[in-house]
C-alpha positions as CSV (number, residue, x, y, z in Angstrom):
1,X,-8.6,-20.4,-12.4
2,X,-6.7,-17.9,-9.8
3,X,-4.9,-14.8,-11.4
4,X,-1.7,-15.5,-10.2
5,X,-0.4,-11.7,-11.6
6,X,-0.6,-10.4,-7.4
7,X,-0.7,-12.3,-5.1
8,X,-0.4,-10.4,-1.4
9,X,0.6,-12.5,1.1
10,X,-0.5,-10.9,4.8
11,X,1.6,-9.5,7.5
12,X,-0.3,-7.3,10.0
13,X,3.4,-6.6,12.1
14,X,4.6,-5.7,8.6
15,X,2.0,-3.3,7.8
16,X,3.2,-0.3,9.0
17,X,0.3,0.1,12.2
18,X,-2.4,-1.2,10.0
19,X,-5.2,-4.0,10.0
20,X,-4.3,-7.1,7.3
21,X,-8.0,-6.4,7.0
22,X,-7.6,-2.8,6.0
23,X,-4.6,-3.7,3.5
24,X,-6.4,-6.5,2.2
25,X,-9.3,-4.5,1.2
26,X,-6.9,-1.9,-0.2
27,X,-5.3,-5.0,-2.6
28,X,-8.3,-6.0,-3.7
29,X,-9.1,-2.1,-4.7
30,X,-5.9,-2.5,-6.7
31,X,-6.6,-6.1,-8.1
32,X,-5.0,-8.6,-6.1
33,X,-5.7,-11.8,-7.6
34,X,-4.5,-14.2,-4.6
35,X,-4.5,-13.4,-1.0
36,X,-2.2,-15.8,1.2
37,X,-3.1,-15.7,5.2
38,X,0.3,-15.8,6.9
39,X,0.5,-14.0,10.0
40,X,3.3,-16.1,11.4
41,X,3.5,-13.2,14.7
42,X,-0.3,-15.0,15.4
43,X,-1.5,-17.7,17.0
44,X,-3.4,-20.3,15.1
45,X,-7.0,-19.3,16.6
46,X,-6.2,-15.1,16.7
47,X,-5.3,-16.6,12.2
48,X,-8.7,-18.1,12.4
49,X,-10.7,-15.0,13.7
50,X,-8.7,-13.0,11.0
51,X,-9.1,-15.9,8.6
52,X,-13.0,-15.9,8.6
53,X,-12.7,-11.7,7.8
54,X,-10.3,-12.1,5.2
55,X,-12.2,-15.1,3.3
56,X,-15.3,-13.0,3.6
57,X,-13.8,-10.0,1.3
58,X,-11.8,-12.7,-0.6
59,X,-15.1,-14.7,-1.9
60,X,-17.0,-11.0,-2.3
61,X,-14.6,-9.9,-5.0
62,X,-13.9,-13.5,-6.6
63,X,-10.2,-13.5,-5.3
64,X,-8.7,-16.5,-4.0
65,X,-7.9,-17.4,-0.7
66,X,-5.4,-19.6,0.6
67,X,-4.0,-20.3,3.9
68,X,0.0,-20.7,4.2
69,X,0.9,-24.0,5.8
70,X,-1.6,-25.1,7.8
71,X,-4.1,-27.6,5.9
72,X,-6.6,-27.6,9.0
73,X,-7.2,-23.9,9.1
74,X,-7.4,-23.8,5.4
75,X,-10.1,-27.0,6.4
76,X,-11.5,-24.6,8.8
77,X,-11.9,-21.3,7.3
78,X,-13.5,-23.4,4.3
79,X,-10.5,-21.4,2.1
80,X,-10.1,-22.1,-1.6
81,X,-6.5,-23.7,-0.7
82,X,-3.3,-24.0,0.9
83,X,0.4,-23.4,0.3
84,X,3.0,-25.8,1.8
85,X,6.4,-25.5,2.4
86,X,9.4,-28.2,3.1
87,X,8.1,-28.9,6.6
88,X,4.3,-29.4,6.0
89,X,2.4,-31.7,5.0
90,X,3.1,-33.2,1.6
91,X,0.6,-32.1,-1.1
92,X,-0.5,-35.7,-1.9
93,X,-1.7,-36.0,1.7
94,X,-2.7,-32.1,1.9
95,X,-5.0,-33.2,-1.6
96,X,-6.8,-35.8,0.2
97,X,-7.9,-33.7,3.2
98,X,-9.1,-31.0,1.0
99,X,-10.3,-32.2,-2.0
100,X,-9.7,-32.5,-6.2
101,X,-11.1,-29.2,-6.4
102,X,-8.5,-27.2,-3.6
103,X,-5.7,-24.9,-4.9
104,X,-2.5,-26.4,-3.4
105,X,0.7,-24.7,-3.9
106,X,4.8,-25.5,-3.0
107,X,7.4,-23.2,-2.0
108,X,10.1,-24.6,-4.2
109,X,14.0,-23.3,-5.0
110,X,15.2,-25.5,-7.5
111,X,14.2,-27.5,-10.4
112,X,14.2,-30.9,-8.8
113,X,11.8,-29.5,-5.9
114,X,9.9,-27.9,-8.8
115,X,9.7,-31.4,-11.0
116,X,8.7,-32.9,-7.6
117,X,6.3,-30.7,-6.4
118,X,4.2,-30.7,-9.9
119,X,4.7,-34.4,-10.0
120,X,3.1,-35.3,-6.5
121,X,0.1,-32.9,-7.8
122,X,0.7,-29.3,-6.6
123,X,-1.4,-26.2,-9.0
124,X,1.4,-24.1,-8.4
125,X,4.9,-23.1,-7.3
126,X,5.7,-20.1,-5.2
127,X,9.9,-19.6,-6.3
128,X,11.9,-18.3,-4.1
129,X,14.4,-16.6,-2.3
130,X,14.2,-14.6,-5.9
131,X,16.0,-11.5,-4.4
132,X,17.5,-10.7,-0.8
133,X,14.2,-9.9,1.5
134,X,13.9,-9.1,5.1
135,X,10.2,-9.9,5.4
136,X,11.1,-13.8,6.4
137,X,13.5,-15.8,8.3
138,X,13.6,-18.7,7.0
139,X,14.9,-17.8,3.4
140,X,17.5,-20.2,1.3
141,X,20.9,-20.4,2.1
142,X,21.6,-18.1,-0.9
143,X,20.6,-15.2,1.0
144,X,21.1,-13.1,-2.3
145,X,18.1,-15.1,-3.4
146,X,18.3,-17.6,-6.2
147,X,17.2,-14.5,-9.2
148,X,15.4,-14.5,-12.2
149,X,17.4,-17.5,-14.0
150,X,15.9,-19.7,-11.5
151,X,13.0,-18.7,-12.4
152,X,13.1,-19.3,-15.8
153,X,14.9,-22.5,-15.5
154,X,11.8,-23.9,-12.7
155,X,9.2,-22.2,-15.4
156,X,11.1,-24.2,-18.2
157,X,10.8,-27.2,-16.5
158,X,7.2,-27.5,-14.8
159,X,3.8,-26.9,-16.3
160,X,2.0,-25.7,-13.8
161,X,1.8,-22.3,-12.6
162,X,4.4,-20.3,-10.8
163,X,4.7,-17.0,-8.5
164,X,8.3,-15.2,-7.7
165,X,8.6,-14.5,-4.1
166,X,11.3,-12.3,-2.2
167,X,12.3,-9.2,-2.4
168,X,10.2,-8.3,-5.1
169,X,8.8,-4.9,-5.9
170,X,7.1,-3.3,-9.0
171,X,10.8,-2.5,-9.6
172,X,11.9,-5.5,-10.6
173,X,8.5,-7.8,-11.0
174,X,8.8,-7.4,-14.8
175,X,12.3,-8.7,-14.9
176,X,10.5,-11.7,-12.7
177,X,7.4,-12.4,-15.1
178,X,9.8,-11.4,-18.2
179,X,11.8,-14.8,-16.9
180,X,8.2,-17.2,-16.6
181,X,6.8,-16.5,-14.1
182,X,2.9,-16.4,-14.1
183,X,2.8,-13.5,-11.5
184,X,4.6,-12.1,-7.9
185,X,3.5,-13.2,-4.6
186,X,4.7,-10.0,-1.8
187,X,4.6,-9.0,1.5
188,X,5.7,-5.8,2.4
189,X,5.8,-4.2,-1.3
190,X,2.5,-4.1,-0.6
191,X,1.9,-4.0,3.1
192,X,4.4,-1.2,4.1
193,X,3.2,1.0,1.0
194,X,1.7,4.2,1.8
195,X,-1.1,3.1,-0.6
196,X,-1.5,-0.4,-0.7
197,X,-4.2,-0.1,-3.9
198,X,-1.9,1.8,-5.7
199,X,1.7,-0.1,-4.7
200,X,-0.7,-3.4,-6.1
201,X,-1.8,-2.1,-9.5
202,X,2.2,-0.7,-10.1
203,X,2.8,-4.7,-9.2
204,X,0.0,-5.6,-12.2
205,X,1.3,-3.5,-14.8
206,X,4.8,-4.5,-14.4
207,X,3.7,-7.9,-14.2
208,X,1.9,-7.7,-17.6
209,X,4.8,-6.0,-19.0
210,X,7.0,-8.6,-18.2
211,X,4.9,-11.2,-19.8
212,X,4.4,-8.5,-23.0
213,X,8.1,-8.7,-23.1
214,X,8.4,-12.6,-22.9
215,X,5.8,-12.7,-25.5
216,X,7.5,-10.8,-27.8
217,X,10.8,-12.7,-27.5
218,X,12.7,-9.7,-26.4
């Protein structure tokens, strides 16, 4: 079972003149639990050549790997799964090509897409817009992001796994997990910090707070 708690999701034009490979190896010095290969600036093959490097360190320290939208480089780089979005494949289809035992996740904003997603057989949800970010272009129309009482209504709803993505830093990732979430999935609140080990274990601890606070029914 992943450890959804970090979950660094790559950006090599967001990572302030620095290889995904070198920040990678700095999350997983911090704990990273999940490692999404995004690289949207790439091309697919220039994602494969990364991909292989990436899945390498990945499977040496027991975190998981997954590939963002593209079920045949996740088919190719032999990764532990795949994370879809609204114009990708649909998981029921994704599931076939890679198998019962493949980590499949769903960027979902609202309940319904949330009820959906876990119905048609996704492991987990990344929820988003949470807060305003600049790392993507495609975020919802809210561009405020949809906050931590989506969150806790999707988490409410669904039971299956779920990550908070946008805009979140080890600022607010408490507030995030506090809500139900299971961990936060970032770009550049790891990628663009100075120390990408230490920007990640912040991101832990305030991630295990939050869910120390949800525990206690604070």
């Amino acid at each position: 079972m992943p450890d959804w708690s970090v979950y660094l999701v790559t950006g090599e034009s967001l990572s302030a003149g620095r290889s995904t490979r070198e920040i990678v190896e700095r999350a997983i010095e911090g704990g990273v639990g999940v490692v999404q290969l995004r690289e949207k600036d790439q091309s697919v093959r220039e994602r494969y050549e990364m991909g292989r490097e990436i899945r390498d360190l990945c499977r040496e320290a027991g975190v998981t790997f997954v590939v963002n939208d593209r079920v045949d480089l996740a088919q190719a780089l032999d990764a532990d799964g795949v994370h879809l979005g609204d114009d990708d494949l649909p998981v029921p289809v994704a599931r076939e090509l890679l198998g019962a035992e493949a980590v499949i996740g769903r960027s979902v904003s609202t309940v319904a897409a949330a009820k959906a997603a876990a119905d048609a057989g996704a492991d987990y949800l990344g929820v988003g817009t949470v807060y305003r970010t600049q790392s993507k272009d495609d975020i919802p129309e809210d561009e405020h992001g949809v906050g931590p009482e989506r969150v806790a209504e999707i988490a409410d709803a669904v039971d299956i796994p779920l990550v908070g993505i946008g805009g979140i830093t080890a600022e607010n990732a408490d507030a995030v997990a506090a809500a139900g979430a299971d961990g936060v999935a970032v770009i550049t609140a790891i990628t663009r910090a100075e120390d990408p080990a230490a920007a990640t274990a912040a991101l832990d601890e305030a991630v295990e707070r939050g869910k120390q606070e949800r525990a206690s029914g604070l």
